[in-house]
N, C-alpha and C positions, 0 to 999 in steps of 0.2 A: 504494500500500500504506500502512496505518495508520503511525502513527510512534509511538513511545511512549521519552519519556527516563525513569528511574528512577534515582532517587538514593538510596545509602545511607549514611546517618553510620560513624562511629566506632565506636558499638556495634554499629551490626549488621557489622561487619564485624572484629571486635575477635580472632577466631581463626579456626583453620584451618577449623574445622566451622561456624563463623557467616557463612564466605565461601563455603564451597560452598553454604549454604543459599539466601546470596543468589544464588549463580551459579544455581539452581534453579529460583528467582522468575523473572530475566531469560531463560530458557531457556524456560519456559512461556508466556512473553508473547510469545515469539519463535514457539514452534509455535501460536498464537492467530494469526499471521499479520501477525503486528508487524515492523515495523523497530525496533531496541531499542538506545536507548542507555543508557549504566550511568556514574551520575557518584559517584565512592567521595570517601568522606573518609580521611583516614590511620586506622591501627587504633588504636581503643582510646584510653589515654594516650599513644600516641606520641607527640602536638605537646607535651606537657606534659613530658613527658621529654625531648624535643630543645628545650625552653628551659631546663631547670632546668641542662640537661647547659651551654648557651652562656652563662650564668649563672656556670654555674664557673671556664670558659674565660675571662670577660670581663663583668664587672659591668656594662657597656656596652656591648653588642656591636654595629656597623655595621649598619642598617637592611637594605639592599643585604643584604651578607651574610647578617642572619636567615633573609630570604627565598629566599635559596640554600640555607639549611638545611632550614628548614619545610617546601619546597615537594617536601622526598624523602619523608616523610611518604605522600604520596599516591600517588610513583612504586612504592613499597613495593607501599601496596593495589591499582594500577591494572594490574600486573605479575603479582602472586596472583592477583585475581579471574579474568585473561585466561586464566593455566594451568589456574585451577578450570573453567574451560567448555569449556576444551579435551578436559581431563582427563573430562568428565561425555561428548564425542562432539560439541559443537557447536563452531563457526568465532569467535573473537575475535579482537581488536587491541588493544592497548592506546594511549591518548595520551596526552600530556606537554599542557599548555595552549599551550606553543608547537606542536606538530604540530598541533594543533586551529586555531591559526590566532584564538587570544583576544590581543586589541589592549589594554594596556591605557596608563593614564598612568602618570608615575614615583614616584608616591605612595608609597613601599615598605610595606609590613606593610599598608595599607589605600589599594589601588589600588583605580580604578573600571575599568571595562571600557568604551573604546572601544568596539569593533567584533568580531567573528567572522568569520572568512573560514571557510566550510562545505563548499567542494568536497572536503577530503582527506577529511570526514567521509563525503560523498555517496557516495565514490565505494568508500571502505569498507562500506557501507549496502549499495550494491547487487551490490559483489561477494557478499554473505547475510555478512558477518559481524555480531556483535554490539560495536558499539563502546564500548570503556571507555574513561571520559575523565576523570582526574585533575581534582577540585574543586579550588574555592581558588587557584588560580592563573594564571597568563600571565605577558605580555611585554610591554615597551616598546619603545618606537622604538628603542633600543640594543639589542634583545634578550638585556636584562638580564631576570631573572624577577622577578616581583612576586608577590604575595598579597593577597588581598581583604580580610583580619580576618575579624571573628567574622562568624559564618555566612556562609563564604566558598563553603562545597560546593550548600549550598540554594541561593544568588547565580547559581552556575555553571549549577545544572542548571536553574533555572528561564530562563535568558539562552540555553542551548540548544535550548530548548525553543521560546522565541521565534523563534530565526533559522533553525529547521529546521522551522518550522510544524506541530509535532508537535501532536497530537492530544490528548495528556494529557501530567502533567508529575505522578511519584511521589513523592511522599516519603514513603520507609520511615523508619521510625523507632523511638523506643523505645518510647514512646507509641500509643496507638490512635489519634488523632486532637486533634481541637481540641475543649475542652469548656467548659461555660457557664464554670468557674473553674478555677481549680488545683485538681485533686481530691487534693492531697497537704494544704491547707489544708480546704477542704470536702468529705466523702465524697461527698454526698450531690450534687453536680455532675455534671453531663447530658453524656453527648459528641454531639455536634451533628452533623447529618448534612451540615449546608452551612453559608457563612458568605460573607460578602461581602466583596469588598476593602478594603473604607472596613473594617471593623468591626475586621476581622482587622489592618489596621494600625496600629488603634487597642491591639486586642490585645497587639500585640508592641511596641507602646512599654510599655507599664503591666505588661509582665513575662511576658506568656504567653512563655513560652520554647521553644513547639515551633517556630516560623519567625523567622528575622530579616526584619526591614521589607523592606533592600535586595532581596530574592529578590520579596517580596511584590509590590514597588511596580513591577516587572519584571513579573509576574503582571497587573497591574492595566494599566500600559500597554500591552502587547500582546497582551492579552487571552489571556491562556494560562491555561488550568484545570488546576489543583492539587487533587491529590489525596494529602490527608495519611491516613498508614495505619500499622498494626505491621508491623515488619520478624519480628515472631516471635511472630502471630496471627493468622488469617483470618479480621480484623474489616472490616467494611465502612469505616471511618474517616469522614473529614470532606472534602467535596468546598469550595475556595476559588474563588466564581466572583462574578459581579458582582451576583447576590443573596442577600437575606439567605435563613434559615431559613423564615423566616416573615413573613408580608407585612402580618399583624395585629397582631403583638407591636413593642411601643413597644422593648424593651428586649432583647438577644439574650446579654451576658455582662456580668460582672463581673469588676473586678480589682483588684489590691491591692499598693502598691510599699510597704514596710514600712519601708524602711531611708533615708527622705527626711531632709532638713535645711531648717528655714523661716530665709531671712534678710529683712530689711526694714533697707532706708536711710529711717532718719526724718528728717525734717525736712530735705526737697530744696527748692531750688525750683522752683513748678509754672510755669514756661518751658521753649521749645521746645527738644529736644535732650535734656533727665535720662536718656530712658530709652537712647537713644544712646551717654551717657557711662557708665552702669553698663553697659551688655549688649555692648558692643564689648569691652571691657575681660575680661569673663568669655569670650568670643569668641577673642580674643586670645592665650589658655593653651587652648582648646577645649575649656572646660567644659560640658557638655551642660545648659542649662535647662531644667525644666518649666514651673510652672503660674507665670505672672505675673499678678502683680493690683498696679494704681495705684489708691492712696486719693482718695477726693475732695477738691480744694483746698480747704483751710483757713488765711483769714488769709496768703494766698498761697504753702503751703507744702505740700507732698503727701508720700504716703509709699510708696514702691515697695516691695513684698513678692517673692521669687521661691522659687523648691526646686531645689535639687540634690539629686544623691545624696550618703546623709553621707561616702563618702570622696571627696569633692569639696569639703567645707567649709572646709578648710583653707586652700586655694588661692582659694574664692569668697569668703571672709573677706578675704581679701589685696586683690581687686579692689576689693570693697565699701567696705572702709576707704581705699582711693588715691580712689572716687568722691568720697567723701567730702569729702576735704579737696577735690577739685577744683571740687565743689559747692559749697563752701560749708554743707554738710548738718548736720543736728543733731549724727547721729552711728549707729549698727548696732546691731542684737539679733540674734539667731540664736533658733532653740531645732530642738535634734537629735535628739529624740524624738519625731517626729512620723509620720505615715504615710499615703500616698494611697490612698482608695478608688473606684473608678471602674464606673460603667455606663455602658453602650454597647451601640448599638442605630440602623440605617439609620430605621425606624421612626420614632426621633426628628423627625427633620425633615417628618414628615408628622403626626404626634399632639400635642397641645397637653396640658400636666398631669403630663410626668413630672417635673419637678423637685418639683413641690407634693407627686405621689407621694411620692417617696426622701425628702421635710424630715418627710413624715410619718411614715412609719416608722422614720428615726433620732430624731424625737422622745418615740416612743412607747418606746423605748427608752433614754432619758434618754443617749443618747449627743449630744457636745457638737462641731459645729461648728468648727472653726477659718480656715476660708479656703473660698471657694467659688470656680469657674469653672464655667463652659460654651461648650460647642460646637454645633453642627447637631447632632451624634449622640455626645455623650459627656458627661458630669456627672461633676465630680470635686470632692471633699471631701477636706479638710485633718484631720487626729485628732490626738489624742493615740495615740499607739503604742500604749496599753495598752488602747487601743481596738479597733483594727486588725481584729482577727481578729472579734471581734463585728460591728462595722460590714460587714465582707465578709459573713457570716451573714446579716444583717438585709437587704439588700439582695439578696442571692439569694432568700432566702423570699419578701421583699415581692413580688416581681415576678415572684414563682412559676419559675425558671429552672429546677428541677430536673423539672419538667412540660415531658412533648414537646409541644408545637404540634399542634391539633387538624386542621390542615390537611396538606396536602404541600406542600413546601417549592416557591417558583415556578419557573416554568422558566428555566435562565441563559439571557440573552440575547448569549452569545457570535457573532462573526462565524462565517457558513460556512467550512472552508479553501477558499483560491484565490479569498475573494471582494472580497479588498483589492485595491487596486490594488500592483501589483506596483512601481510606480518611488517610490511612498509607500512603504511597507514599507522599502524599500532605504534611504530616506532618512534613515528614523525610527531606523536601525539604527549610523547613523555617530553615538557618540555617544553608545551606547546608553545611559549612566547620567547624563547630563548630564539638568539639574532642567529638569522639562517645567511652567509656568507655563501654566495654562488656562482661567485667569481673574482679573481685575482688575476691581473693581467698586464701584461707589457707590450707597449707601443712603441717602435724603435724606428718610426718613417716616416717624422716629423722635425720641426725645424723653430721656433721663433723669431717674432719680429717683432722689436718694439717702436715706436712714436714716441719719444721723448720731451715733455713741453708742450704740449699740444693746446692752446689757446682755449680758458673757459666760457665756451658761446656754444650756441647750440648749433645743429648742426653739423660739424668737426665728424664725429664717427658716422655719417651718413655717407660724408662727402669718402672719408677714408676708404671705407667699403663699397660704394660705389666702385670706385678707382680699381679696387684691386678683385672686385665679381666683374668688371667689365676685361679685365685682363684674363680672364678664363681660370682664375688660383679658388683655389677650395679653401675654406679656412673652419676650420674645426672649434678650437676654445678660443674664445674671447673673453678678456678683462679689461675695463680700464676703474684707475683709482687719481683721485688728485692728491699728488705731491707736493705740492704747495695750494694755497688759495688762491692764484690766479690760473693755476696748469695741470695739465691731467697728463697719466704717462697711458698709453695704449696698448696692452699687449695680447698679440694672434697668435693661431699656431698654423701651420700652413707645410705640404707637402717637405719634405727636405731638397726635392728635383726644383722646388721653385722659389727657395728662398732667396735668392739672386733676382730673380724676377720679381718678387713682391717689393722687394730693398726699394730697386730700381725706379718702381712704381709710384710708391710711396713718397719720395723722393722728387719725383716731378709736380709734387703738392706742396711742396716747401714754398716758395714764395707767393702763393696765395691761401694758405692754411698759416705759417708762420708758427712751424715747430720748431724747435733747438735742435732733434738729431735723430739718426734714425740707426737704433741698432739689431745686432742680428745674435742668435745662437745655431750656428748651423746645423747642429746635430744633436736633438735632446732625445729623454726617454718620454714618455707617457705611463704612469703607473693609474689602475684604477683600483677601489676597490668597490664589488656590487653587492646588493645582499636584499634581504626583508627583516625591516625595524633596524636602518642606520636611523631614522630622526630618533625614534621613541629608545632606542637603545643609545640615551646621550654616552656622550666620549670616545667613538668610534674615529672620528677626526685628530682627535686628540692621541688616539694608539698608532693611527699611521704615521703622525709626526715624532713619534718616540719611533716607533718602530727605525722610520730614517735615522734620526738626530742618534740611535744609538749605534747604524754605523758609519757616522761622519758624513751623513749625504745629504750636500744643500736641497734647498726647496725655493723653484725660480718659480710655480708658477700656483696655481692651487681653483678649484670650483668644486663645488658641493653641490649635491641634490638629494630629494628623498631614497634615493638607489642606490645612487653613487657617489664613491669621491674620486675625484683625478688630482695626483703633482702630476707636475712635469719637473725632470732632473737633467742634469746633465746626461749625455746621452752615454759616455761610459761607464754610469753607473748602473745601469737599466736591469742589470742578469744581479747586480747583488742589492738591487734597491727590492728587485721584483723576490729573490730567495728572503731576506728581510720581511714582508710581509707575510708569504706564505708561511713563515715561522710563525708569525702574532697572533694569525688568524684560522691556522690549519686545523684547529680541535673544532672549531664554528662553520665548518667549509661543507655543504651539501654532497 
């Protein structure tokens, strides 16, 4: 028989008539012929109200004990919804994450989930009841209870979903679905009929707020289809499976983190280890990083750029100034008005031109630049705040997002059920959240280029890229960071057959761009590493730069994503930068 889990939040479950409604959903999937489980969040404000309330009690209250607290929350909902189904003529249960048999570590407030033991479920399943199973929560080896954090009920029901081989995995919501953007920033944004896991994870770093990663990256490893929908509309929503919308479109969404902080340790020095002693450091109070960018050595001296979110500045100021001194460094700038805008798109990795795209049409728009990165399938720009919301604008129109896809979206290529092997499955399941490493790799047929001084006007990286897509050169990573407050350094990665050619290029922009210099490294490496849960498994970034820094091997270039991290090294290091990693990371490797 089908299996079907559904999960509902906090709103849809926020009153007496928003629980029978849901109990109506799980009833009807149930006479469809479903096995049906129901994974509630506590109602409403509840969790917000049982901390303000332990808040009062205790300005500091016991981790452990929070999580005794929080975790009634859901016994609350999991209790009502069971008498609502009762109450409408069908058979429930309710469970506690202990009844359910969720394993997790002692983390308190933000446990991961070992394992699931499913017979109590199974065996509810086939007596026809509908099982409700309290989000957010389990137990540790003490069968002490714990909680996941934020998006802890999405966590739950899509980790159920996995170990009970269901067939689809609901999320109701407040929301219709997933859409090209925040349709509370842009009306005119698309809700999308599918979306891929990479994309989507990409999504919910950069603020899409309808899933948290951890549920996602659960989705992604065991192949479980999510299906995002309104809990109080009979809209078709957004199916999350491992392809995108559209198999023609370079670009599938945009987003926008507003409330960023740029800091830069200037004047480091460019030896093995900097990025080690700045990002351990911020690691160490678990500050969450974005987008990093290293300048290019100047005079032997480099400048690390990073972003937090601004209420994290405080605290990443503190780090940044200890680097400092331990460096030997020049010294720190900040600026806390800034904001990230991002596209994204699987496409990427297959289409050559959208960067040249997006630098054209925020040029065309006299919007200005401040930090560039990129990834396989995501481009993100640094603004001015007052930017922000135009720059999301321009980037939606440019690449047409608010337009459905002329085609049908592909077919996911999910496994059959029962066509895994059964003692893999089992295996892949002790552990469930522990960081799955899937690849570790070296790129040895690339080359850099940097722009040197490059004038703060907008613009500048349109024109640059322009210049060298019209010369026929393919250019892979992109960063730029300003090194001083009037200039920005540009740095590409580009074939090695055509670093000569790109020099060349770039070069015949000098007197109407009005750079300082243009340098080159003929011969680098490219390290990556790829996995499931580098965000949600912070300090991942932080072990590739030990990993280097412990054996003496600089770090020219660096970009991060939810998948991947990439240096670039010098290119003689490449066979002992790449054995280095696969040492760090070889016990975590698929």
């Amino acid at each position: 028989m089908p299996l079907i889990v559904q999960k509902f939040g906090g709103t849809s479950v926020a009153d007496s008539q928003k629980i029978l409604a849901a109990a109506r959903k799980a009833i009807r999937a149930k006479n469809e012929g479903n096995q049906v489980v129901v994974v509630v969040s506590a109602m409403g404000k509840n969790t917000d109200a049982l901390i303000q309330l332990a808040g009062e009690i205790n300005p500091r209250p016991p981790a452990r004990e929070m999580d005794m607290l929080l975790s009634t929350g859901e016994q609350v909902s999991v209790a009502l919804m069971a008498m609502a189904i009762e109450q409408l003529g069908h058979r429930a249960i309710s469970m506690t994450g202990l009844q359910m048999g969720i394993k997790t570590d002692s983390t308190h407030t933000k446990a991961r989930i070992h394992s699931i033991d499913t017979d109590r479920m199974r065996r509810a399943l086939d007596d026809g009841n509908i099982v409700i199973a309290a989000g957010f929560q389990g137990v540790d080896d003490n069968l002490n209870i714990t909680t996941l954090g934020r998006g802890g009920s999405d966590t739950t029901a899509v980790a159920l979903a996995a170990v009970l081989g269901a067939d689809a995995c609901e999320i109701n919501t407040d929301v219709d679905g997933v859409y090209t953007t925040d349709p509370r920033l842009l009306p005119e944004a698309r809700l999308m009929k599918q979306v891929s896991y990479d994309e989507m994870l990409e999504l919910a770093s950069l603020g899409a707020g309808v899933m948290h990663s951890r549920a996602i990256e659960f989705g992604k490893k065991f192949s479980v289809p999510i299906h995002v929908r309104s809990s109080f509309a009979d809209m078709p929503g957004t199916m999350i499976v491992d392809q995108p919308e559209s198999s023609e479109r370079a670009v599938s969404g945009a987003a926008l983190v507003r409330n960023e902080a740029l800091i830069t340790v200037e004047g480091a020095p460019d030896v093995p280890g900097v990025c080690h002693t700045i990002f351990s450091k911020l690691a160490a109070r678990s500050i969450p990083v974005d987008m990093i960018v290293q300048n290019v050595s100047a005079d032997g001296r480099t400048d690390v750029s990073f972003t937090v979110l601004e209420n994290e500045l405080v605290p990443a100021l503190e780090c940044a100034d200890e680097s400092v001194v331990e460096l030997g460094a020049a010294g720190v700038r900040h600026d806390a008005q800034v904001a990230k805008a991002s596209v994204v798109g699987l496409g990427m990795a297959r289409q050559t031109g959208v960067a040249r795209q997006l630098f054209d049409q925020l040029a065309a728009e006299g919007i200005n630049v401040l930090m560039i990165s990129t990834s396989e399938i995501k481009i993100s720009v640094l603004v001015d705040r007052e930017e922000a919301a135009r720059t999301l604008r321009t980037a939606h129109q440019g690449f047409e997002l608010d337009k459905p896809p002329t085609e049908p979206p592909p077919q996911a290529t999910l496994p059959a059920k029962g066509a895994k092997d059964v003692a893999d499955v089992v295996a892949r399941l002790h552990g469930m959240e522990d960081l799955l490493i899937d690849g570790i790799s070296l790129d040895e047929t690339q080359a850099t280029v940097t722009v040197c001084g490059v004038p703060d006007q907008p613009g500048v990286a349109d024109r640059v890229f322009n210049e060298v897509a019209d010369a026929g050169i393919f250019v892979d990573m992109i960063v730029q960071s300003f090194s001083r407050r009037d200039s920005a350094d540009i740095t590409f990665s580009v074939p090695r057959a055509d670093v000569e050619k790109s020099v060349a290029t770039v070069e015949r922009l000098r007197s109407t761009i009005g750079f300082e210099r243009v340098t080159h490294l003929p011969s680098v490496a490219k390290l990556s590493v790829a996995g499931i849960g580098l965000r949600s498994h912070g300090g991942i970034a932080v072990r590739v730069f030990k990993a280097l820094a412990d054996e003496d091997i600089n770090i020219a270039m660096i970009n991060t994503s939810e998948m991947q991290i990439n240096v670039v090294i010098d290119g003689e290091a490449g066979s002992r930068g790449l054995a280095a990693l696969q040492k760090q990371f070889g016990d975590m490797r698929a």
